[in-house]
mmCIF file as Biopython writes it, N, C-alpha, C and O atoms, coordinates in Angstrom:
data_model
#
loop_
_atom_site.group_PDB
_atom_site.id
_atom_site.type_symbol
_atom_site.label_atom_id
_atom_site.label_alt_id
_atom_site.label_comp_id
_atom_site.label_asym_id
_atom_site.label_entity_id
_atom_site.label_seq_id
_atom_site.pdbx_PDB_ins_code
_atom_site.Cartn_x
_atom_site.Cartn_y
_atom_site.Cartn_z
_atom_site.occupancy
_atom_site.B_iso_or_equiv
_atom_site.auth_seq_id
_atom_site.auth_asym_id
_atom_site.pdbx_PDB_model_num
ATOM 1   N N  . UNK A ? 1  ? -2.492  -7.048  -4.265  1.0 0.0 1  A 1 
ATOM 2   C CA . UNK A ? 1  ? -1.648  -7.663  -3.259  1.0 0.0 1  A 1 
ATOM 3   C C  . UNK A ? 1  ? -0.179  -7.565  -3.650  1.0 0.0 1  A 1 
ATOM 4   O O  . UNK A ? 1  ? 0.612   -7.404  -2.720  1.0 0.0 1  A 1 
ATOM 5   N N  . UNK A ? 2  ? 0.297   -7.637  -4.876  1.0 0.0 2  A 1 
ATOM 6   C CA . UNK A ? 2  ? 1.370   -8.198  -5.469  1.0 0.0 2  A 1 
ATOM 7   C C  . UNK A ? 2  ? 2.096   -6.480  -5.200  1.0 0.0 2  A 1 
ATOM 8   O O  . UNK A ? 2  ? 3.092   -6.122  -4.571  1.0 0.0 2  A 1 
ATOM 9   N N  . UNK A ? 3  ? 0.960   -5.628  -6.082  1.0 0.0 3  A 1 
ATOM 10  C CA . UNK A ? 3  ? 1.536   -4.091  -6.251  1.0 0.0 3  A 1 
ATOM 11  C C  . UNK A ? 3  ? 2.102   -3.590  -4.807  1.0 0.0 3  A 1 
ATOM 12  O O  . UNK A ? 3  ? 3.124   -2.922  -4.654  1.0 0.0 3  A 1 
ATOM 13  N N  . UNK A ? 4  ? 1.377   -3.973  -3.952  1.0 0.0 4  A 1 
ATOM 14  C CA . UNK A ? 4  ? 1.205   -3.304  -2.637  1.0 0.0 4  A 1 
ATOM 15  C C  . UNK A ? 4  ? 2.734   -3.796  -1.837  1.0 0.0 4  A 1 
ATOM 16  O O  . UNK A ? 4  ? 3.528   -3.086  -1.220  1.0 0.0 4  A 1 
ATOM 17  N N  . UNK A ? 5  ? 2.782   -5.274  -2.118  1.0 0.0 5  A 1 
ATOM 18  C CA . UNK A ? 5  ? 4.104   -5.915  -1.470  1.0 0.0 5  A 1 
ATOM 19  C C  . UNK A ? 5  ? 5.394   -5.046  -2.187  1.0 0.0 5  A 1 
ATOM 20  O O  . UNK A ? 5  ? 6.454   -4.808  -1.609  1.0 0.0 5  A 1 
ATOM 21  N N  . UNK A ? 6  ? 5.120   -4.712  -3.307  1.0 0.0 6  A 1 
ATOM 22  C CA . UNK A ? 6  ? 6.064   -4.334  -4.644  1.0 0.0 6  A 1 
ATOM 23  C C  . UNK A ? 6  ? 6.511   -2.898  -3.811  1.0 0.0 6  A 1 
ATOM 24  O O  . UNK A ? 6  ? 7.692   -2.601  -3.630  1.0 0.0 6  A 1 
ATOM 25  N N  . UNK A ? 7  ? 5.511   -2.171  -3.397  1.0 0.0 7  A 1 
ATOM 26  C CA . UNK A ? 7  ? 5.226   -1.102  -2.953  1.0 0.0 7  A 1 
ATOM 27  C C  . UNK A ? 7  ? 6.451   -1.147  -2.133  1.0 0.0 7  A 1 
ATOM 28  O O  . UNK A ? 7  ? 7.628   -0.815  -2.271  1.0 0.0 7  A 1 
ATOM 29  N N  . UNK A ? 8  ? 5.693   -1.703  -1.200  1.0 0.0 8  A 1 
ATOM 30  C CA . UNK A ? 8  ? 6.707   -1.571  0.394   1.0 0.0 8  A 1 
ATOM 31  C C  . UNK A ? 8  ? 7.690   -2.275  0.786   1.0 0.0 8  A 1 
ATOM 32  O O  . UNK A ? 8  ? 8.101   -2.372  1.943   1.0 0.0 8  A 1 
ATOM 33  N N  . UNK A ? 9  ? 8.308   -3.051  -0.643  1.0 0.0 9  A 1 
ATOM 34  C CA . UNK A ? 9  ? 9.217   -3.613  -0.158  1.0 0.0 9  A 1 
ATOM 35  C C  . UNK A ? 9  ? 10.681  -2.388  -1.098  1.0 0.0 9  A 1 
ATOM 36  O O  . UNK A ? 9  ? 11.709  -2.069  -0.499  1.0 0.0 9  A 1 
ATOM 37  N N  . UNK A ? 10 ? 10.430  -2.013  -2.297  1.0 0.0 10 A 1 
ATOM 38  C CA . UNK A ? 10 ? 11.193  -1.693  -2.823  1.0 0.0 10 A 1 
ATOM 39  C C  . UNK A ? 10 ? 11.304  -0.602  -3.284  1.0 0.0 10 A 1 
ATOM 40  O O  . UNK A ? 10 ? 12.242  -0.137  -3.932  1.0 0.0 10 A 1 
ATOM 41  N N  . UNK A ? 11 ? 10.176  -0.049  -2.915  1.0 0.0 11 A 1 
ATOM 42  C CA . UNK A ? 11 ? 9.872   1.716   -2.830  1.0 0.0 11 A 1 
ATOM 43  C C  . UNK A ? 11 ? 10.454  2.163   -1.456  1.0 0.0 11 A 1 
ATOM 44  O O  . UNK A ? 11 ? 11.278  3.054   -1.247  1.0 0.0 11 A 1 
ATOM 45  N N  . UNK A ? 12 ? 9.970   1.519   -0.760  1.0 0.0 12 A 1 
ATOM 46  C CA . UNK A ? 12 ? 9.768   2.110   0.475   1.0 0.0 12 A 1 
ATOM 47  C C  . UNK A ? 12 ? 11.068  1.714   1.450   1.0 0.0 12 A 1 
ATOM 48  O O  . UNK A ? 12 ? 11.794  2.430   2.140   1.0 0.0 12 A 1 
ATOM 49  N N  . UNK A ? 13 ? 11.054  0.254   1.211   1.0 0.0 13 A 1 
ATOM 50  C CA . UNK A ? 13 ? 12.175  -0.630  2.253   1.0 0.0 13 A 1 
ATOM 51  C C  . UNK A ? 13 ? 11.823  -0.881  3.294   1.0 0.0 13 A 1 
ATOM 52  O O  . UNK A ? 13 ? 12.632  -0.913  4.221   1.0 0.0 13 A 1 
ATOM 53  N N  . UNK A ? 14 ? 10.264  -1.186  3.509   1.0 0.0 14 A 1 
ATOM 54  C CA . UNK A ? 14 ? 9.591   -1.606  4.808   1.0 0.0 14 A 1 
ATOM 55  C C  . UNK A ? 14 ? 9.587   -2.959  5.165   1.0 0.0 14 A 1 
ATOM 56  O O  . UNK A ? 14 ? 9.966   -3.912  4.484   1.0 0.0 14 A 1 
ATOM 57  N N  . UNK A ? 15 ? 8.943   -2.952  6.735   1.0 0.0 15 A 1 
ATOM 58  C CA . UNK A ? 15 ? 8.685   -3.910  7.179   1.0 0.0 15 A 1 
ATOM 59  C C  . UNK A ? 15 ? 7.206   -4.322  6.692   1.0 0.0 15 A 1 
ATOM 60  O O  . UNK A ? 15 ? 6.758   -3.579  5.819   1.0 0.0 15 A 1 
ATOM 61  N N  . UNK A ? 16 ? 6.415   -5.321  7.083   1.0 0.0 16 A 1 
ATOM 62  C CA . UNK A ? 16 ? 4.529   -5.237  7.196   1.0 0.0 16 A 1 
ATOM 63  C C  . UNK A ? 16 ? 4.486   -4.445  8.441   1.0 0.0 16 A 1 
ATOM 64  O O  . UNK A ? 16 ? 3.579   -3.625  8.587   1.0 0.0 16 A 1 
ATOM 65  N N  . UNK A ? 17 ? 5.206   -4.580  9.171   1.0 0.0 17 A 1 
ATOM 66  C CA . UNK A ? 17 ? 5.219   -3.963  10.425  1.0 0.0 17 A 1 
ATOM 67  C C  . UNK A ? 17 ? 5.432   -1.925  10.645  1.0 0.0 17 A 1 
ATOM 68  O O  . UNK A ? 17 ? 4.663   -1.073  11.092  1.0 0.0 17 A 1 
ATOM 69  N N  . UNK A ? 18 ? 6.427   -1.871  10.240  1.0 0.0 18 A 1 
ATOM 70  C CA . UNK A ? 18 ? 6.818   -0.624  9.846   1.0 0.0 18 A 1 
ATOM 71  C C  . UNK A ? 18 ? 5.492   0.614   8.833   1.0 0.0 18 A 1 
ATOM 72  O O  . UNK A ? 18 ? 5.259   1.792   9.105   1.0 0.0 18 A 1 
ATOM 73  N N  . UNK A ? 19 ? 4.885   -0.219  7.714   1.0 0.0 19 A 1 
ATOM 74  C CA . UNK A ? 19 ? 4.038   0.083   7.016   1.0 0.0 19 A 1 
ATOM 75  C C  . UNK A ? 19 ? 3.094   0.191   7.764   1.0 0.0 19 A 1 
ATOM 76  O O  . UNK A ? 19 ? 2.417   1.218   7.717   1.0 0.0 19 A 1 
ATOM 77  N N  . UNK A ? 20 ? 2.752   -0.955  8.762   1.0 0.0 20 A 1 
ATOM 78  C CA . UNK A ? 20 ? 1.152   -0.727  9.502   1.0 0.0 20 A 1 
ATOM 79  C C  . UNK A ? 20 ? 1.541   0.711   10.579  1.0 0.0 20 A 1 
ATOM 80  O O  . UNK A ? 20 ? 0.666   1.496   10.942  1.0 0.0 20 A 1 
ATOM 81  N N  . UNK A ? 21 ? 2.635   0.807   10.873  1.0 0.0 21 A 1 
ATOM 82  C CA . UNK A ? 21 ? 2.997   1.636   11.919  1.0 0.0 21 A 1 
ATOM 83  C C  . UNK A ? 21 ? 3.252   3.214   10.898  1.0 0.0 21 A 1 
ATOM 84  O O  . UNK A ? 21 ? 3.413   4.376   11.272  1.0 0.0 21 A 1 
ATOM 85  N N  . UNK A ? 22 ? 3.224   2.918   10.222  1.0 0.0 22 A 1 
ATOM 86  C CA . UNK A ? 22 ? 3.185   4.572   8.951   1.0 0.0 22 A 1 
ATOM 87  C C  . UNK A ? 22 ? 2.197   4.960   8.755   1.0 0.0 22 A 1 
ATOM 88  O O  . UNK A ? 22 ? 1.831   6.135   8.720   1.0 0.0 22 A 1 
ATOM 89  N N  . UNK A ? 23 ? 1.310   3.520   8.514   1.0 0.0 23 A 1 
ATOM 90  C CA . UNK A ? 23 ? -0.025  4.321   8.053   1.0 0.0 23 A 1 
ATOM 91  C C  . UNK A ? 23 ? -1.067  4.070   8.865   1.0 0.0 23 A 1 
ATOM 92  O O  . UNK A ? 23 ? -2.196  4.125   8.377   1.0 0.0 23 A 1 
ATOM 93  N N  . UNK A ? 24 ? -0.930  3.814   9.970   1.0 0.0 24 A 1 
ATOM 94  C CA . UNK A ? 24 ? -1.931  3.732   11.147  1.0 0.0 24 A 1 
ATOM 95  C C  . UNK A ? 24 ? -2.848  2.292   10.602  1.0 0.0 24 A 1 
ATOM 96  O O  . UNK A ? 24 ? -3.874  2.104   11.255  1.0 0.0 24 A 1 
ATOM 97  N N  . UNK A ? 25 ? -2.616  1.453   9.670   1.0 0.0 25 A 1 
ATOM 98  C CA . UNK A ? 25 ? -3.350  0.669   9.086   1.0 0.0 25 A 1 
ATOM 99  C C  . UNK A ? 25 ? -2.732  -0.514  10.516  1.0 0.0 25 A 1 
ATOM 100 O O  . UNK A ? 25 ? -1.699  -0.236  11.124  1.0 0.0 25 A 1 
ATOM 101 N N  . UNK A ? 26 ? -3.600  -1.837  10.864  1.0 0.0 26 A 1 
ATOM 102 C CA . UNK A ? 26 ? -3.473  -2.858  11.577  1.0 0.0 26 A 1 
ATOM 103 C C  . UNK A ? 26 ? -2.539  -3.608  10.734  1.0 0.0 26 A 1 
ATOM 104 O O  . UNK A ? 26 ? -2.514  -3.483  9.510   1.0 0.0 26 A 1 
ATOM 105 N N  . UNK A ? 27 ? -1.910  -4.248  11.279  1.0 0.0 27 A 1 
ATOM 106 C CA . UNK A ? 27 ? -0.390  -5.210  10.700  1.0 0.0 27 A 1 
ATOM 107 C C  . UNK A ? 27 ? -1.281  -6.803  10.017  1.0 0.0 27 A 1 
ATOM 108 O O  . UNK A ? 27 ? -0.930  -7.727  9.282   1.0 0.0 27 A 1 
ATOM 109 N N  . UNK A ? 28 ? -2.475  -6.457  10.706  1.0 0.0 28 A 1 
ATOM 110 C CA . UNK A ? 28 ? -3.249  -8.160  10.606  1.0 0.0 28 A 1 
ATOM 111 C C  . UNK A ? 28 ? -3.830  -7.766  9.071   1.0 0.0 28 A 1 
ATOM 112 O O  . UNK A ? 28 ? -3.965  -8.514  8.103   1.0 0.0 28 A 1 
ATOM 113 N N  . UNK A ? 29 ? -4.119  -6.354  9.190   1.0 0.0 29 A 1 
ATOM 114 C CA . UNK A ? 29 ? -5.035  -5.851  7.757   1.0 0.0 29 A 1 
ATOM 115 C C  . UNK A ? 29 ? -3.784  -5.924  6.290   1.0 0.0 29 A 1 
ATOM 116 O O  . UNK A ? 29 ? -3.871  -6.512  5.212   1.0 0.0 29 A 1 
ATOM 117 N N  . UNK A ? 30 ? -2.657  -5.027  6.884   1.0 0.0 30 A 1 
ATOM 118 C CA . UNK A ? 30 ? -1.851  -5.644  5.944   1.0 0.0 30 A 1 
ATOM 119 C C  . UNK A ? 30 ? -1.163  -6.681  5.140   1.0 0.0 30 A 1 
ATOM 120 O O  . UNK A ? 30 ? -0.636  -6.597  4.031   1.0 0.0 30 A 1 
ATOM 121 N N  . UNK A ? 31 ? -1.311  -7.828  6.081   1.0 0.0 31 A 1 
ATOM 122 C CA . UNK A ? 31 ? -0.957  -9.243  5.952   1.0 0.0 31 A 1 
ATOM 123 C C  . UNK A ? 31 ? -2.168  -10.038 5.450   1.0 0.0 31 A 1 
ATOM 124 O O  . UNK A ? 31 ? -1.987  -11.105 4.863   1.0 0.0 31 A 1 
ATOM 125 N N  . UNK A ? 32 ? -3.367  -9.560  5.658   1.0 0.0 32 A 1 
ATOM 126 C CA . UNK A ? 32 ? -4.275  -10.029 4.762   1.0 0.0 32 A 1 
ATOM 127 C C  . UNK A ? 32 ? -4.600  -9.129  2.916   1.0 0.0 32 A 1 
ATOM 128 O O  . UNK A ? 32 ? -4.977  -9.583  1.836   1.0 0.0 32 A 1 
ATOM 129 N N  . UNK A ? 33 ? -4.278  -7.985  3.303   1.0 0.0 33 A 1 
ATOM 130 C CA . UNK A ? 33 ? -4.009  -7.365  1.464   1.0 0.0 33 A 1 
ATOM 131 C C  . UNK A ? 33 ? -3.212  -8.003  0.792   1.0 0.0 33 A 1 
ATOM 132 O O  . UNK A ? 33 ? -3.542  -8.316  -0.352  1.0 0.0 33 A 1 
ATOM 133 N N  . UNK A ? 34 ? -1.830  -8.411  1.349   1.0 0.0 34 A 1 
ATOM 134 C CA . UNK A ? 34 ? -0.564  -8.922  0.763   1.0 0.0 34 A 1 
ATOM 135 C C  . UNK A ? 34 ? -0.694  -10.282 0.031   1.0 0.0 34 A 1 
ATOM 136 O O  . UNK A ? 34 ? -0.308  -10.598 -1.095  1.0 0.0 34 A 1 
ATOM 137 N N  . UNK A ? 35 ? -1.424  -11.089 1.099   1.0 0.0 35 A 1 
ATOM 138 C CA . UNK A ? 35 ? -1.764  -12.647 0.765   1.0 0.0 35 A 1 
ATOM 139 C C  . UNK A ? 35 ? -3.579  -12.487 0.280   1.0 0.0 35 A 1 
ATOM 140 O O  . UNK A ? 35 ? -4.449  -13.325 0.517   1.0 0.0 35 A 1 
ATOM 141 N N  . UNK A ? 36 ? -3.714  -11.482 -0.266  1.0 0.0 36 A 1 
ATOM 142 C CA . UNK A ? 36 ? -5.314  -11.687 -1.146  1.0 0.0 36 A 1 
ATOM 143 C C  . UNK A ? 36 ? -5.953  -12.485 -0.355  1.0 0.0 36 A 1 
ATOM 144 O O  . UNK A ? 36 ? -6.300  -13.564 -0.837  1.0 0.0 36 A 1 
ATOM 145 N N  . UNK A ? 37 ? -6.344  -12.140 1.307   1.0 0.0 37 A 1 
ATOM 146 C CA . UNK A ? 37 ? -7.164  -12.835 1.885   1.0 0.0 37 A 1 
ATOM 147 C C  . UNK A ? 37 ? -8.264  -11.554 2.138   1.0 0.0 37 A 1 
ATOM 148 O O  . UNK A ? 37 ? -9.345  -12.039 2.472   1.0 0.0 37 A 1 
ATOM 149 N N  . UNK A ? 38 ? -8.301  -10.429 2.092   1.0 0.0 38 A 1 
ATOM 150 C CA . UNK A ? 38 ? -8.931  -9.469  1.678   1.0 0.0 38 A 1 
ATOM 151 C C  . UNK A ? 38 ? -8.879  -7.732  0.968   1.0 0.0 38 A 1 
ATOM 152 O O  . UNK A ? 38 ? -7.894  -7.358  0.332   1.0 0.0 38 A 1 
ATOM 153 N N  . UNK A ? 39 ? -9.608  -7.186  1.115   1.0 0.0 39 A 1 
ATOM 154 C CA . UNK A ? 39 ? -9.284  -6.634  0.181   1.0 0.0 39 A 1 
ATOM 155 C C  . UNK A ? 39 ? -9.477  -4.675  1.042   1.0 0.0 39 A 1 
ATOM 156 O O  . UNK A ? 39 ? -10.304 -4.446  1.925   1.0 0.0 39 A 1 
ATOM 157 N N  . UNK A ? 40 ? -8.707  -3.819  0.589   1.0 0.0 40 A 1 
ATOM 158 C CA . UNK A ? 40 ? -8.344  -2.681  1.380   1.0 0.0 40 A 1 
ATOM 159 C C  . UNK A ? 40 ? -9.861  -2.238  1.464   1.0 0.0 40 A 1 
ATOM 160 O O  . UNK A ? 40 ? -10.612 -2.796  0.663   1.0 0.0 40 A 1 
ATOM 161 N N  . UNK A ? 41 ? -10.412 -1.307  2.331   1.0 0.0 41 A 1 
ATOM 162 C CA . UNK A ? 41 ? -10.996 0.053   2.416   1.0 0.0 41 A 1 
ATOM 163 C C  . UNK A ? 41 ? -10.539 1.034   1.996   1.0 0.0 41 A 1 
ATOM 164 O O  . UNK A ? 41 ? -9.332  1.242   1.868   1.0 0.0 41 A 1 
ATOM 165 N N  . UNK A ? 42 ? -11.700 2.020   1.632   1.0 0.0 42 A 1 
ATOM 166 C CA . UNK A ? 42 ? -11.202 3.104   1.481   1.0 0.0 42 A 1 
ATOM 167 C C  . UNK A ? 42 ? -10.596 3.773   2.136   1.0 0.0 42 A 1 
ATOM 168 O O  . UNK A ? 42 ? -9.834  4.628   1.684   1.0 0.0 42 A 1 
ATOM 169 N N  . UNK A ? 43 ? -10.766 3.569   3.273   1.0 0.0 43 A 1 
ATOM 170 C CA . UNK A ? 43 ? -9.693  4.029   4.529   1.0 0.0 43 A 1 
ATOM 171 C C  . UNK A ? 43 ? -7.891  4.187   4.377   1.0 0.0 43 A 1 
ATOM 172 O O  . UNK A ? 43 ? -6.966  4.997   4.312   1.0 0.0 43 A 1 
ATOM 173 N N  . UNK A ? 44 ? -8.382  2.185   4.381   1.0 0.0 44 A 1 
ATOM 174 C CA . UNK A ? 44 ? -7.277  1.970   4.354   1.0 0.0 44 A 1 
ATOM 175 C C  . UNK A ? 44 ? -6.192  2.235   3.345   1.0 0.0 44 A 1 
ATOM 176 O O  . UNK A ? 44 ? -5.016  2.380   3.681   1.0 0.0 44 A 1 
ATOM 177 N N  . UNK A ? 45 ? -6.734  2.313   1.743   1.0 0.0 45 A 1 
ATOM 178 C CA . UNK A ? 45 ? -6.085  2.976   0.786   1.0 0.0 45 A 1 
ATOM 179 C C  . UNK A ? 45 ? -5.576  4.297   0.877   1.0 0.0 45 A 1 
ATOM 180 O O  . UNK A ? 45 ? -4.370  4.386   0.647   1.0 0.0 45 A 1 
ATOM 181 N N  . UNK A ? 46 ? -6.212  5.410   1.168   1.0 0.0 46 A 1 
ATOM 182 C CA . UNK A ? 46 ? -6.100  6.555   1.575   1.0 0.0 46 A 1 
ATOM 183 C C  . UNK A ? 46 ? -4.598  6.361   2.296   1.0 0.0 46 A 1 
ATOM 184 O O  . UNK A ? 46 ? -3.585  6.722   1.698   1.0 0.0 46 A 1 
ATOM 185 N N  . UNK A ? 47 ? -4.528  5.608   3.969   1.0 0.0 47 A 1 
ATOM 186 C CA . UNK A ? 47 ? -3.635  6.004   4.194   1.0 0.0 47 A 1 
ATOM 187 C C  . UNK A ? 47 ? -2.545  4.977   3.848   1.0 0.0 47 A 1 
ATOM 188 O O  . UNK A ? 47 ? -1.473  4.975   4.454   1.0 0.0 47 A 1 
ATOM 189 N N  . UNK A ? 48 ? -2.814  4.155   2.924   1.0 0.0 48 A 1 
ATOM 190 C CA . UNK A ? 48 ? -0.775  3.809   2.254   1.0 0.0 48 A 1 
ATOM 191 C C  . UNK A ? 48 ? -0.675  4.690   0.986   1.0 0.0 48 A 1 
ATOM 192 O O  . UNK A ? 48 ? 0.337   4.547   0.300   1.0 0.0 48 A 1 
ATOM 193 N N  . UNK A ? 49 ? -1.742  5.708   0.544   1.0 0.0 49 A 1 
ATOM 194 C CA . UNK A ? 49 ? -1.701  6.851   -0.342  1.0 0.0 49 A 1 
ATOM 195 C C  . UNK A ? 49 ? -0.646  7.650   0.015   1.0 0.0 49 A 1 
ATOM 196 O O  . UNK A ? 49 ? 0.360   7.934   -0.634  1.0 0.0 49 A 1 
ATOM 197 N N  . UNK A ? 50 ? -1.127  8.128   1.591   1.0 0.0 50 A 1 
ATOM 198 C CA . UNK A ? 50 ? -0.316  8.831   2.140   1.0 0.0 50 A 1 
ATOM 199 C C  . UNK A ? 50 ? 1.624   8.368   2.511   1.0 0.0 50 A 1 
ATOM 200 O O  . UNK A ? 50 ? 2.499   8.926   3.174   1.0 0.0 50 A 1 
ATOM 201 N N  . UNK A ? 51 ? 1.594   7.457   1.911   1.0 0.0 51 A 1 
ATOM 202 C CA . UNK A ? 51 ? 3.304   6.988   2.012   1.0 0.0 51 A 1 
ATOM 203 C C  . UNK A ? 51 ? 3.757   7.139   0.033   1.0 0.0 51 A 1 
ATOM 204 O O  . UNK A ? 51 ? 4.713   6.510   -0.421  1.0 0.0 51 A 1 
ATOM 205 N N  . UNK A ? 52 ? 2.758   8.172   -0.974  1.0 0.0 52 A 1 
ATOM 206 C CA . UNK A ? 52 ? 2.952   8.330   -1.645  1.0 0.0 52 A 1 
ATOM 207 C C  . UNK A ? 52 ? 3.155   7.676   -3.354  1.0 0.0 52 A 1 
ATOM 208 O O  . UNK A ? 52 ? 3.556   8.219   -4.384  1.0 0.0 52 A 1 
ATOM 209 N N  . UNK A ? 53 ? 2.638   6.185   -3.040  1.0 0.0 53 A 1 
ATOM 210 C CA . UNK A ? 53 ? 1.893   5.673   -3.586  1.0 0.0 53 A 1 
ATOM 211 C C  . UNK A ? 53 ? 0.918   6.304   -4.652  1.0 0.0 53 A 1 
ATOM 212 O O  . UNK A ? 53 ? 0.266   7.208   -4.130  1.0 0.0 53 A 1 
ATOM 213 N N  . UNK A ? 54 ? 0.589   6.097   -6.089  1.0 0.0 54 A 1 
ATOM 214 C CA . UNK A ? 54 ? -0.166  6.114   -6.598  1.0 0.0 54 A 1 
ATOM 215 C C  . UNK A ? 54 ? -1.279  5.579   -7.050  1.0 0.0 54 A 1 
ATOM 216 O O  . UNK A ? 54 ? -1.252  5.031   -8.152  1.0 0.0 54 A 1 
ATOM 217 N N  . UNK A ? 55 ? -2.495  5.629   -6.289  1.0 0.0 55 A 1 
ATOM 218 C CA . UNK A ? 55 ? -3.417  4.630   -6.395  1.0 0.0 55 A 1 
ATOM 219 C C  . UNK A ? 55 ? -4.187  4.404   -7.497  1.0 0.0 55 A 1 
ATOM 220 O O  . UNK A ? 55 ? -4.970  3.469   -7.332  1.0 0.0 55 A 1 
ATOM 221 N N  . UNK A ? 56 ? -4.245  4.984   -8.668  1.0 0.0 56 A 1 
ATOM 222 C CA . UNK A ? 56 ? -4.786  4.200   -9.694  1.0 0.0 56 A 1 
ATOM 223 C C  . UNK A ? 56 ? -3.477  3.416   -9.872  1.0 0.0 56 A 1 
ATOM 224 O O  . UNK A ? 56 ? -3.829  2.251   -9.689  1.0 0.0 56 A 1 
ATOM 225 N N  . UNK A ? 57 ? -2.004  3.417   -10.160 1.0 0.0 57 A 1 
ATOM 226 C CA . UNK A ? 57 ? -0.994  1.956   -10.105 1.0 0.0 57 A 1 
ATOM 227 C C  . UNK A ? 57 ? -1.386  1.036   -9.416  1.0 0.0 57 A 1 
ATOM 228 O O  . UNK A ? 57 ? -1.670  -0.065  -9.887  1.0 0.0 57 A 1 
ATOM 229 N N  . UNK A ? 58 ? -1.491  1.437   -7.763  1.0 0.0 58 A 1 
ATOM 230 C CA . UNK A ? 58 ? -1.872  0.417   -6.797  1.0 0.0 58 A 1 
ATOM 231 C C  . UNK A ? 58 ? -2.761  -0.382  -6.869  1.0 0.0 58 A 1 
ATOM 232 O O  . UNK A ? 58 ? -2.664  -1.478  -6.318  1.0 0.0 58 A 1 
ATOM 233 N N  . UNK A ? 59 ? -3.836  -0.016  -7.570  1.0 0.0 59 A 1 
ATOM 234 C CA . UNK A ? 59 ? -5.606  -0.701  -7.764  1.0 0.0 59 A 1 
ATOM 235 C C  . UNK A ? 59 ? -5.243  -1.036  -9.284  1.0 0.0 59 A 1 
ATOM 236 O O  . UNK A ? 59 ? -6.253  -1.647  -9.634  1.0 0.0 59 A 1 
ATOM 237 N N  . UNK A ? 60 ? -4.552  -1.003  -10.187 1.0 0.0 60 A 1 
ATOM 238 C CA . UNK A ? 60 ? -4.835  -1.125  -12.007 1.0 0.0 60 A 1 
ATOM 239 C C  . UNK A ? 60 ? -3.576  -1.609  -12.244 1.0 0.0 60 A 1 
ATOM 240 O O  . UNK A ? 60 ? -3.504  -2.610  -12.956 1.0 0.0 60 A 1 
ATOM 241 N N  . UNK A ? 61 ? -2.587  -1.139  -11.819 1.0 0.0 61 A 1 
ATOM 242 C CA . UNK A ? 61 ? -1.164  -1.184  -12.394 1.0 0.0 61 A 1 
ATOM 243 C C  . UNK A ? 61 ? -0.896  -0.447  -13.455 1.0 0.0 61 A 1 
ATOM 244 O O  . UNK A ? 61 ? 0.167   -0.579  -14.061 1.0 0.0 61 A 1 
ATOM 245 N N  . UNK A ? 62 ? -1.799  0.395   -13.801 1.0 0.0 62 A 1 
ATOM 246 C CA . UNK A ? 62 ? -0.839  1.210   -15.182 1.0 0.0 62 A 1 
ATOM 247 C C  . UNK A ? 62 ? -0.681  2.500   -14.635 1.0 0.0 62 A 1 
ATOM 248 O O  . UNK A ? 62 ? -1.219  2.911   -13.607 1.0 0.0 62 A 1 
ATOM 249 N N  . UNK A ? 63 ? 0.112   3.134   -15.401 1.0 0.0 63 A 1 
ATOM 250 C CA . UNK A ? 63 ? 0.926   3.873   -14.940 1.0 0.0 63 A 1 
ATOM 251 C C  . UNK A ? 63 ? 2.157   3.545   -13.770 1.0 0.0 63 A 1 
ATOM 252 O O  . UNK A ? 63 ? 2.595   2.475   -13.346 1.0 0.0 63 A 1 
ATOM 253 N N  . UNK A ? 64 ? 2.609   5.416   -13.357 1.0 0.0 64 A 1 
ATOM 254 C CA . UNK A ? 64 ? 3.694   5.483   -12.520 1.0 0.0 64 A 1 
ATOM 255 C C  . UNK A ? 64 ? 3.171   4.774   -11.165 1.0 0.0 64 A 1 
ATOM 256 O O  . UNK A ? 64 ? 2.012   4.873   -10.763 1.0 0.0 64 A 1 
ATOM 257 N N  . UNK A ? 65 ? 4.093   4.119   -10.584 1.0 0.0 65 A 1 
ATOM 258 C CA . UNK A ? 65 ? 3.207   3.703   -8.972  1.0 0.0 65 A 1 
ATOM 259 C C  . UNK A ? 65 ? 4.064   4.491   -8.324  1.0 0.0 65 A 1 
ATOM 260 O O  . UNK A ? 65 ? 4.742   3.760   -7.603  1.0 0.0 65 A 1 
ATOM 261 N N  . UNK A ? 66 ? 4.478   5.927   -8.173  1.0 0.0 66 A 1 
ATOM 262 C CA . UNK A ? 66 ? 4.280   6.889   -7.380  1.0 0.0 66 A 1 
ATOM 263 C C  . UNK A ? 66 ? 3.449   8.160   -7.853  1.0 0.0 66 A 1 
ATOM 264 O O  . UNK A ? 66 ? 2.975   8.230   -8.987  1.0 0.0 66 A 1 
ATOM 265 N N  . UNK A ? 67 ? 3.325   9.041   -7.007  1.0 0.0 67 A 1 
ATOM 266 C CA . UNK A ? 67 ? 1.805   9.782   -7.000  1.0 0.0 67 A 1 
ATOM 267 C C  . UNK A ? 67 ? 2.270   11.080  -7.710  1.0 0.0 67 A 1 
ATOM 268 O O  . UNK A ? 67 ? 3.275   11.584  -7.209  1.0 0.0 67 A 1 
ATOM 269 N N  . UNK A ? 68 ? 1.936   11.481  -8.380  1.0 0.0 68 A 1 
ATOM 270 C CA . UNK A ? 68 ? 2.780   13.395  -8.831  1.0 0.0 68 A 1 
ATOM 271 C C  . UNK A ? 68 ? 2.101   13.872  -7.281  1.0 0.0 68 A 1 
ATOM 272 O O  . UNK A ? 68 ? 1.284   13.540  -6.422  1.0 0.0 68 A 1 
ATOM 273 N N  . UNK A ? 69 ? 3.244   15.038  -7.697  1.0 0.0 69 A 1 
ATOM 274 C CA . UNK A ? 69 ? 2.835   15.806  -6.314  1.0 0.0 69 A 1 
ATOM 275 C C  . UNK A ? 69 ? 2.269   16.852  -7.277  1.0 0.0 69 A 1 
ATOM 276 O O  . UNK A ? 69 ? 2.397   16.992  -8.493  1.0 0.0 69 A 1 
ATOM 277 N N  . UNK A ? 70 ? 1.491   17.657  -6.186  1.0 0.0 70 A 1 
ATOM 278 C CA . UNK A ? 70 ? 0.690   18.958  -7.296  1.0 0.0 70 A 1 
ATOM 279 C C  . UNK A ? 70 ? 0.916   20.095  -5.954  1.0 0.0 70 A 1 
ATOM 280 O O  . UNK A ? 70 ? 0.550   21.265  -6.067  1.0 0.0 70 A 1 
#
């Protein structure tokens, strides 16, 4: 929850709003990851992946929390 807010607030410079609208994810789904009222899909990981995110950071916290590009 914490990584994810970390994510999109200061990586990115988003809204919850803006983010649900990037990654096709629901604004209700994001606001429940943020406040640990539940917990992502694989889906849904995939696409805040796709805003370049590194998801073993995102899910573990170690390492870089952006993604190498290959």
């Amino acid at each position: 929850a914490e990584r994810l807010r970390v994510w999109r607030q200061s990586t990115l410079a988003m809204t919850q709003q803006e983010l649900a609208e990037a990654t096709g994810v629901h604004l209700s789904a994001i606001r429940k990851y943020e406040n640990r009222n539940s917990v992502p899909s694989s889906e849904s990981l995939l696409a805040v992946a796709s805003t370049g995110v590194d998801l073993h950071w995102l899910l573990t916290g170690e390492g870089d929390m952006r993604a190498l590009a290959k």
